[in-house]
C-alpha positions in Angstrom: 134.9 101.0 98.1 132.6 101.8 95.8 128.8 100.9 95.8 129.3 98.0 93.7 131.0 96.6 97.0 128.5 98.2 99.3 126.1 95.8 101.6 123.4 97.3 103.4 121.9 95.2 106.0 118.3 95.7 106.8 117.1 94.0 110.1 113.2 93.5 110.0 110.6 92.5 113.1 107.2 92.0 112.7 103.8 91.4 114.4 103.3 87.8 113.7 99.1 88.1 112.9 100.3 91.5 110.7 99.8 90.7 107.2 100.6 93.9 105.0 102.9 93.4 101.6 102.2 96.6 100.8 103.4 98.6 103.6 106.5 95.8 104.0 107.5 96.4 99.9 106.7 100.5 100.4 109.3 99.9 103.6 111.9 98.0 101.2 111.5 100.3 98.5 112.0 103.5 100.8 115.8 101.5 101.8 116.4 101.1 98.1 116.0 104.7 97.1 118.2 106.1 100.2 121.0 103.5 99.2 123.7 103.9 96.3 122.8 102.1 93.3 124.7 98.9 92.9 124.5 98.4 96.8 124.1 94.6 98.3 121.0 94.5 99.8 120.5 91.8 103.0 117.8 91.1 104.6 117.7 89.8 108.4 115.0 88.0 109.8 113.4 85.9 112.8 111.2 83.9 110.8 108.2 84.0 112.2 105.1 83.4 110.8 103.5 86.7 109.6 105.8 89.8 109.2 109.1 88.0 109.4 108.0 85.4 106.4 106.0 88.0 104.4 109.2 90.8 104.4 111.2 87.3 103.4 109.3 86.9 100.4 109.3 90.3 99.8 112.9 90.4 99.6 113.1 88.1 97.1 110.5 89.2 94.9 112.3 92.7 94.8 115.4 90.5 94.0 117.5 91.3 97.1 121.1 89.7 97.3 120.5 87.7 100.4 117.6 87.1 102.9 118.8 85.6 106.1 116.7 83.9 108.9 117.5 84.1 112.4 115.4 81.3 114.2 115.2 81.8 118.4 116.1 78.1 119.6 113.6 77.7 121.6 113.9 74.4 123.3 117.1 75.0 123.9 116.1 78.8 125.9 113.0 77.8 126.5 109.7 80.3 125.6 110.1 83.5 127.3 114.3 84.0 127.0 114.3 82.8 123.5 112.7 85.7 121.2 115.4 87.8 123.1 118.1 86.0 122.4 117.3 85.8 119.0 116.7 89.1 118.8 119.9 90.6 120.5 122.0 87.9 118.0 120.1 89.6 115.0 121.6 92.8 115.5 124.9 91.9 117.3 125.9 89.4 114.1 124.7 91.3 111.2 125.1 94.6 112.5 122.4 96.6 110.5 121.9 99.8 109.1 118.3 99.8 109.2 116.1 98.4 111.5 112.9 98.4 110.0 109.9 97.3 112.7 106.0 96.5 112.0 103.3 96.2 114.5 99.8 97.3 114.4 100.1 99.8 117.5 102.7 102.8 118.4 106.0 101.7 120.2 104.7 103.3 123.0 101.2 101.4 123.0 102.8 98.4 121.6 102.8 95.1 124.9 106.1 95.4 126.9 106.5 91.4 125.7 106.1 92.3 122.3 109.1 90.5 120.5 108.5 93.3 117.7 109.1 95.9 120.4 112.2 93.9 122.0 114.0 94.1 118.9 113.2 97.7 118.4 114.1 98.4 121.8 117.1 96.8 121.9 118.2 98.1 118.4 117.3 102.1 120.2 119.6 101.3 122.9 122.4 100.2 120.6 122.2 103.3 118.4 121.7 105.5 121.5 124.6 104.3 123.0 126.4 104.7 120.2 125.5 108.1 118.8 124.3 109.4 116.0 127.1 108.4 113.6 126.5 104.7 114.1 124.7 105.7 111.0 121.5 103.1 112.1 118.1 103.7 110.7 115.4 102.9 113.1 111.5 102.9 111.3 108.3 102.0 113.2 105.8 101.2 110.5 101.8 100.6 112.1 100.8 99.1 108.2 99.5 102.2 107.5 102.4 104.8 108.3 105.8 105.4 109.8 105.4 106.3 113.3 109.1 106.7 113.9 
């Protein structure tokens, strides 16, 4: 294959009150230089309001092939089940290389019902699970740096 045929699939979550372009395009652009030239880039999101919608537009200003939103379907899980579900069909339908997460606070600080840190968790857990050589990308961005 070469990278003219490559697709790299970027899975982003996001505070929804966090409004930071410039960290989300300096996150984007960090992708783009560790990818091969040529390479399909796809961005996943939840489309929320906030992150989700601002690394959306980001996407397509930096002309990215494809920007897919993932909306939880939440009358049909109801409030608290359907951010996780979401979430867990993010990752287990577009299978990402990056997941790319932005919330004002640490992962460890960050509220155990954060839906940022749900994704990022459950994301972790895959890639732990599956070593190393699952070749997945996990950033923690805080708006102002890359905590992991």
């Amino acid at each position: 294959m070469c990278a003219r045929d490559a697709v790299i699939t970027v899975v982003v979550t996001g505070w929804r009150k966090l409004n930071n372009a410039a960290c989300v395009h300096a996150a984007l652009e960090e992708v783009e230089r560790e990818i091969p030239p040529g390479t399909l880039k796809v961005l996943v999101h939840g489309g929320c309001l906030g992150l989700d919608k601002q690394a959306a537009a980001v996407a397509h200003e930096r002309k990215w092939n494809t920007v897919i939103q993932v909306d939880a379907e939440w009358r049909k899980y109801g409030e608290k089940p359907a951010g996780p579900i979401r979430n867990q069909a993010m990752l287990n339908r577009h299978k990402p290389q990056y997941v790319l997460a932005f919330h004002p606070e640490p992962p460890d600080r960050c509220p155990a019902h954060s839906g940022t840190r749900d994704c990022y968790m459950r994301a972790k857990r895959r890639f732990t699970f599956a070593g190393p050589e699952s070749g997945l990308v996990l950033r923690w961005y805080t708006g102002e740096r890359v905590c992991m």
